[in-house]
N, C-alpha and C positions, 0 to 999 in steps of 0.2 A: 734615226733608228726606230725600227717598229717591235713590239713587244706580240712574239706571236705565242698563243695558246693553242696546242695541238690536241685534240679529242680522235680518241681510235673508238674505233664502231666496236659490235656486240665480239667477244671471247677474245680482242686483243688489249696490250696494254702500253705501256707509253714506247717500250722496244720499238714497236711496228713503225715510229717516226724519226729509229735513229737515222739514217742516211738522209731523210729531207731537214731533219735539225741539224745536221753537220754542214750541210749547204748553205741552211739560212745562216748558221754563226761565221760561218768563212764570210758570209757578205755583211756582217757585221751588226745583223738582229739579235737583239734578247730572245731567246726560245725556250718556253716551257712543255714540253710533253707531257701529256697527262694520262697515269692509270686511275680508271675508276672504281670507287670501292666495292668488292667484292669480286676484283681481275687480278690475273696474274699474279704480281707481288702482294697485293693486295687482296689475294684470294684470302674465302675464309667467311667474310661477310655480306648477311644475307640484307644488298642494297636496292632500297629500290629507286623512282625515278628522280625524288627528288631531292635524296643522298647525293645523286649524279650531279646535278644541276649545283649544289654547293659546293661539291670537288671542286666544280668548273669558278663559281664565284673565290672559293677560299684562295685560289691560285694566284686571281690578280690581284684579291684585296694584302693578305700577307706579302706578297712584295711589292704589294704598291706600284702596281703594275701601269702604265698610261703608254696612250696611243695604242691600245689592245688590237689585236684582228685574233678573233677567237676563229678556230677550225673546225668544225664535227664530221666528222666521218660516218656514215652507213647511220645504224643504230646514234651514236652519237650526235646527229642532227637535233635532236628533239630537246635532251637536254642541254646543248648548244645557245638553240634559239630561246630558250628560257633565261639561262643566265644572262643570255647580251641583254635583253631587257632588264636587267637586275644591276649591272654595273655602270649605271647611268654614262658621264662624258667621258670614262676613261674607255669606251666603246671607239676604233678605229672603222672598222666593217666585219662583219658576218662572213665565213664563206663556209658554203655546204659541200661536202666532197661528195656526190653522188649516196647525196643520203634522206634519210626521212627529215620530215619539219614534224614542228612541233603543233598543234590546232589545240586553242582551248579544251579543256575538259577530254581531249581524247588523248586515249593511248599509244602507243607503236604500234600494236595489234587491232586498231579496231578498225580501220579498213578493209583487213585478211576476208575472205570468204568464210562463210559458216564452217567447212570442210577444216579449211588454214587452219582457225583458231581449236577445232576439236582435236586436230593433229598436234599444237602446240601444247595444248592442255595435256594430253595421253604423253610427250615427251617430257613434259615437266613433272607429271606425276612419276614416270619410271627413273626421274633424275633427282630426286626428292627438293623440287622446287627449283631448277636451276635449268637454261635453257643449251643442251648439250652444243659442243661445235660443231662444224661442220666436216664433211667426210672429204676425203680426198679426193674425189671426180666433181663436188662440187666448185673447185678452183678450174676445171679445165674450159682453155676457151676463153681463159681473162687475162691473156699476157704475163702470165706468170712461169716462169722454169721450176724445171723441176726440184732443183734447193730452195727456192721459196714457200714451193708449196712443203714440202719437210717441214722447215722453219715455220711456218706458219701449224701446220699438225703438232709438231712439238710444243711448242710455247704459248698455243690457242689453249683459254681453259675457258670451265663451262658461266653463261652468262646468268649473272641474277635475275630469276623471273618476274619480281615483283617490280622491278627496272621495265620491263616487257609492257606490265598491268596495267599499271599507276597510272591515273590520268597524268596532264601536262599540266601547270601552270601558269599565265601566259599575265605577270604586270603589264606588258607593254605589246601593239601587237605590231605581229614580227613584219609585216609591210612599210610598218614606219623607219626603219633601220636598213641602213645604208649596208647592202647584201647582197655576197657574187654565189650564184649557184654553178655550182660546174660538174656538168654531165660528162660522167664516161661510156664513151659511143658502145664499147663492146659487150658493156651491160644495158643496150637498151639506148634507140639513137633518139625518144623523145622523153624527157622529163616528164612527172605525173600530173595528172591533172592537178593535184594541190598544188606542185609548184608554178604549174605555168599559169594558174589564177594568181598566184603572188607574185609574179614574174610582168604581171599588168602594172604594176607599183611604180615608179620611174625611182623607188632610190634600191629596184635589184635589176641587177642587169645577170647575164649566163654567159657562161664560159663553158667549150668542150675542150674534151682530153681524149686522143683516140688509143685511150687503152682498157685497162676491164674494173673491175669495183673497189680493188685496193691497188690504187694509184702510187700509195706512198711505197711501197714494194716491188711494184715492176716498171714505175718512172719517174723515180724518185728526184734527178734531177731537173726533167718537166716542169712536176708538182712545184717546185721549188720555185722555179720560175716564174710559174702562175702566181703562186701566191706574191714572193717577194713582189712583182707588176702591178700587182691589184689594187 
């Protein structure tokens, strides 16, 4: 039995993994989904990155969690790959779902273009410090029906900015840990340059999925498969 930790990327919260958590326990996994603070149920608080990154450790330490495969989704990569470095052997493997990594000293943002980042700033200033969701045509063309994207409008709330800022952390760096990155083709058929330098590493290997950026939504059963094979 493997002890999975699920991480949902920026304005979702641990909902977005009820249907691949119902599959991992049918196969007889421990599954933890996780909202981060200042999402959804846990909306309210203004967290930032490395609030995230102990959500993700408190989960395995308070149940004593072993044979972990931590998951980070989108946004959730960064804090993802910080914690695995943090939860020393009780670490199974890493896996990115078609998300950011984590690089010392830098942010989620500091790659963006100057443009990116001035546009992020002007949203966060008119959201008073919170990074608004996304609009409804931004799901189209990622394998998602039309009741997901609802569901997702509805139950998306806005992402703490200082989550966005914050540099990264990094005790341990993320090449040494045993890590599946797995690309979703409809979002984009080559990985980033940062992953595919990490991707040189012989303990990450890549995995695709040919659907769009929220996997756990519109192939939920796939995902499942992926991960439970990994």
């Amino acid at each position: 039995m493997v002890s999975f930790v699920l991480v949902p990327g920026a304005w979702l919260g641990a909902w977005a993994w009820d249907e691949v958590t119902q599959v991992l326990r049918d196969a007889g996994h421990e599954v933890h989904p996780v909202t981060l603070s200042g999402l959804a149920e846990r909306r309210g608080v203004d967290a930032g990155q490395q609030e995230h990154v102990r959500d993700i450790v408190r989960v395995v330490e308070d149940n004593d969690l072993r044979d972990v495969v931590l998951v980070g989704h989108s946004y959730a990569g960064v804090p993802t790959g910080q914690a695995a470095g943090r939860i020393g052997d009780r670490l199974r493997r890493v896996v990115y779902v078609d998300s950011n990594i984590p690089a010392d000293g830098q942010s989620f943002v500091d790659g963006w273009s100057a443009e990116g980042q001035a546009w992020l700033r002007e949203q966060m200033e008119q959201s008073g410090g919170y990074w608004p969701p996304l609009e409804a045509e931004d799901y189209l063309g990622q394998d998602l029906c039309d009741e997901t994207i609802a569901l997702i409008l509805s139950r998306g709330t806005p992402h703490p900015g200082r989550s966005i800022t914050e540099p990264a952390e990094l005790v341990r760096p993320i090449g040494e840990l045993p890590t599946t990155y797995l690309k979703c083709l409809m979002d984009g058929a080559m990985p980033s340059a940062a992953v595919l330098e990490q991707l040189k590493s012989p303990r990450w290997e890549l995995a695709e999925v040919n659907t769009g950026h929220w996997p756990m939504l519109s192939q939920p059963d796939e995902l499942a498969k992926i991960l439970a094979d990994g």
